[in-house]
Backbone bond lengths (Angstrom), bond angles and torsions (degrees), N, CA, C in turn:
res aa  C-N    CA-C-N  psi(-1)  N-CA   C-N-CA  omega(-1)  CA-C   N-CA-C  phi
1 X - - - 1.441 - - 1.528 108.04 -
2 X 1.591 109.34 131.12 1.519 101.03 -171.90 1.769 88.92 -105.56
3 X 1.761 93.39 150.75 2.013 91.88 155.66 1.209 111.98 -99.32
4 X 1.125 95.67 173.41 2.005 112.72 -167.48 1.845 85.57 -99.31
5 X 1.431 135.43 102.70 1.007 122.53 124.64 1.644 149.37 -21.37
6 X 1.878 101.00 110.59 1.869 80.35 -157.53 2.078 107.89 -85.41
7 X 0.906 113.58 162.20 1.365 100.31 -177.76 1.872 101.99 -130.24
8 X 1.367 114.08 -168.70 1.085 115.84 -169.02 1.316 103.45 -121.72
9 X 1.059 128.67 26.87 1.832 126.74 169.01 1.417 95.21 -82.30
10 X 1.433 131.73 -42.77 1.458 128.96 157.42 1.417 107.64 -14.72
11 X 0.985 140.35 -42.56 1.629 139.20 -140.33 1.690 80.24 -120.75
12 X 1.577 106.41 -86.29 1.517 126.22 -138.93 1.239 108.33 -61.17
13 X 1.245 138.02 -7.00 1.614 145.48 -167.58 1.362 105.01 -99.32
14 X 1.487 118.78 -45.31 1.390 111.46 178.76 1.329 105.85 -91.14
15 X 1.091 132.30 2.44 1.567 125.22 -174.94 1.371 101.29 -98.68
16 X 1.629 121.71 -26.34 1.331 131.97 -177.94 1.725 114.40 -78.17
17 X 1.529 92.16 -32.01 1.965 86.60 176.26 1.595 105.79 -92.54
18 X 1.559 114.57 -20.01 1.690 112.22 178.34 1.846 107.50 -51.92
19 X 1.621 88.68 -31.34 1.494 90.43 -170.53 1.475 127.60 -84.93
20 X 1.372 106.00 -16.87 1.801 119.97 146.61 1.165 98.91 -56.38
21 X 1.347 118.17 -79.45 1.360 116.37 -150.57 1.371 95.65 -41.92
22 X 1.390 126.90 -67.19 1.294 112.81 178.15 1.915 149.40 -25.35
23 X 1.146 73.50 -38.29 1.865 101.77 179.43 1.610 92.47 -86.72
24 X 1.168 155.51 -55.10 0.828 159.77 126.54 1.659 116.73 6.48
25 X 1.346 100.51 -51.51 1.748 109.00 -178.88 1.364 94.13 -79.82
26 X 1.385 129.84 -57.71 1.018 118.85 -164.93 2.205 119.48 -76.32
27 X 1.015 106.29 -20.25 1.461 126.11 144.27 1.976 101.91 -18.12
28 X 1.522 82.57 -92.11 1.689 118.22 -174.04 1.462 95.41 -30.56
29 X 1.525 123.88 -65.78 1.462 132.40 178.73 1.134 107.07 -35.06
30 X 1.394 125.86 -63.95 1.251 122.93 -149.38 1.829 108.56 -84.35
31 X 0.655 89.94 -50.56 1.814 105.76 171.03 1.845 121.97 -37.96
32 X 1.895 68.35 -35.62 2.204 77.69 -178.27 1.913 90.18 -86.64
33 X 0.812 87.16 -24.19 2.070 77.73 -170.23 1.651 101.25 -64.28
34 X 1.447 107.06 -40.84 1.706 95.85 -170.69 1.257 122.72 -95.18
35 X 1.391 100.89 -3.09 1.815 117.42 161.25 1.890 108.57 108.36
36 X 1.254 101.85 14.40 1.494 118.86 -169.87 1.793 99.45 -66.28
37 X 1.237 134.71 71.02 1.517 105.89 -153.53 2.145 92.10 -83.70
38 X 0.980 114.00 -50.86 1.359 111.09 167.60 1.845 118.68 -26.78
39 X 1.121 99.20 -74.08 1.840 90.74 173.14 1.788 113.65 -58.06
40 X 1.425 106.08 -33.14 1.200 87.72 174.43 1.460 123.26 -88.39
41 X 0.968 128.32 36.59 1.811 155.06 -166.75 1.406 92.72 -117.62
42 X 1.006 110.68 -66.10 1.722 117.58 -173.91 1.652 106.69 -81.57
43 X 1.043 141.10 26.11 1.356 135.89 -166.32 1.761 79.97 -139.99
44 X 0.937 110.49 -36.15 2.218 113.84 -164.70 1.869 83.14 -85.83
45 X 1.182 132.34 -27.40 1.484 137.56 -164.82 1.694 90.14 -74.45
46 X 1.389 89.22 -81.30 1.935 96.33 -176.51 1.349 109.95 -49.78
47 X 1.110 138.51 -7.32 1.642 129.53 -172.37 1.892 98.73 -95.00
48 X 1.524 104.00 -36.30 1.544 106.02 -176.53 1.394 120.21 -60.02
49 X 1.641 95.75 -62.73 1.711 106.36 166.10 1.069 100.39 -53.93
50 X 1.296 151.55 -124.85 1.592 145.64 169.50 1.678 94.15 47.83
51 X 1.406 101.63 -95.61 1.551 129.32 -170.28 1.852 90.64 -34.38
52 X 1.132 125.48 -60.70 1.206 117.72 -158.38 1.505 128.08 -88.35
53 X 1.713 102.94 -10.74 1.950 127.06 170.15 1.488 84.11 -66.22
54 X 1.491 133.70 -64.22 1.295 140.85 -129.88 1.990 87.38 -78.19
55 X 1.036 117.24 -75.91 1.760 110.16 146.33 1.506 126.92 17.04
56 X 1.723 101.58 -95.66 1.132 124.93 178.95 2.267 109.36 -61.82
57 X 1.542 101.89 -30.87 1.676 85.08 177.12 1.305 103.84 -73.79
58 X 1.176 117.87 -29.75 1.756 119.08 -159.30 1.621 102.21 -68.60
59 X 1.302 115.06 -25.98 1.457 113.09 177.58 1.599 112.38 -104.98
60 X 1.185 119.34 4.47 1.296 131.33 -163.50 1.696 97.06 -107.00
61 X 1.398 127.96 -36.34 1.517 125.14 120.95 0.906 159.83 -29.89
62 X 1.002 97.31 -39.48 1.847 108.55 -172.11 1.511 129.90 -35.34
């Protein structure tokens, strides 16, 4: 009988793209305040993917 070794990509993968996504959100913020709508296009882009790796590791763990 083998055990399943637990590891920490469980944790560190989605905490690592929450934190794009984050930077990403906050990107988006700043970009719309100074009228940047292009960077902030691509800042709302990287926050989604981000948002949705962080998703897909958390279940890609499980």
């Amino acid at each position: 009988m083998t055990a399943a070794a637990s590891t920490d990509k469980r944790v560190a993968f989605p905490l690592a793209f929450a934190t794009v996504a984050l930077l990403g959100a906050v990107g988006m913020t700043v970009f719309g305040i100074t009228g940047d709508q292009v960077a902030s296009g691509w800042s709302f882009a990287v926050a989604m993917v981000a948002g949705a790796l962080s998703v897909a590791a958390y279940h890609a763990y499980d």
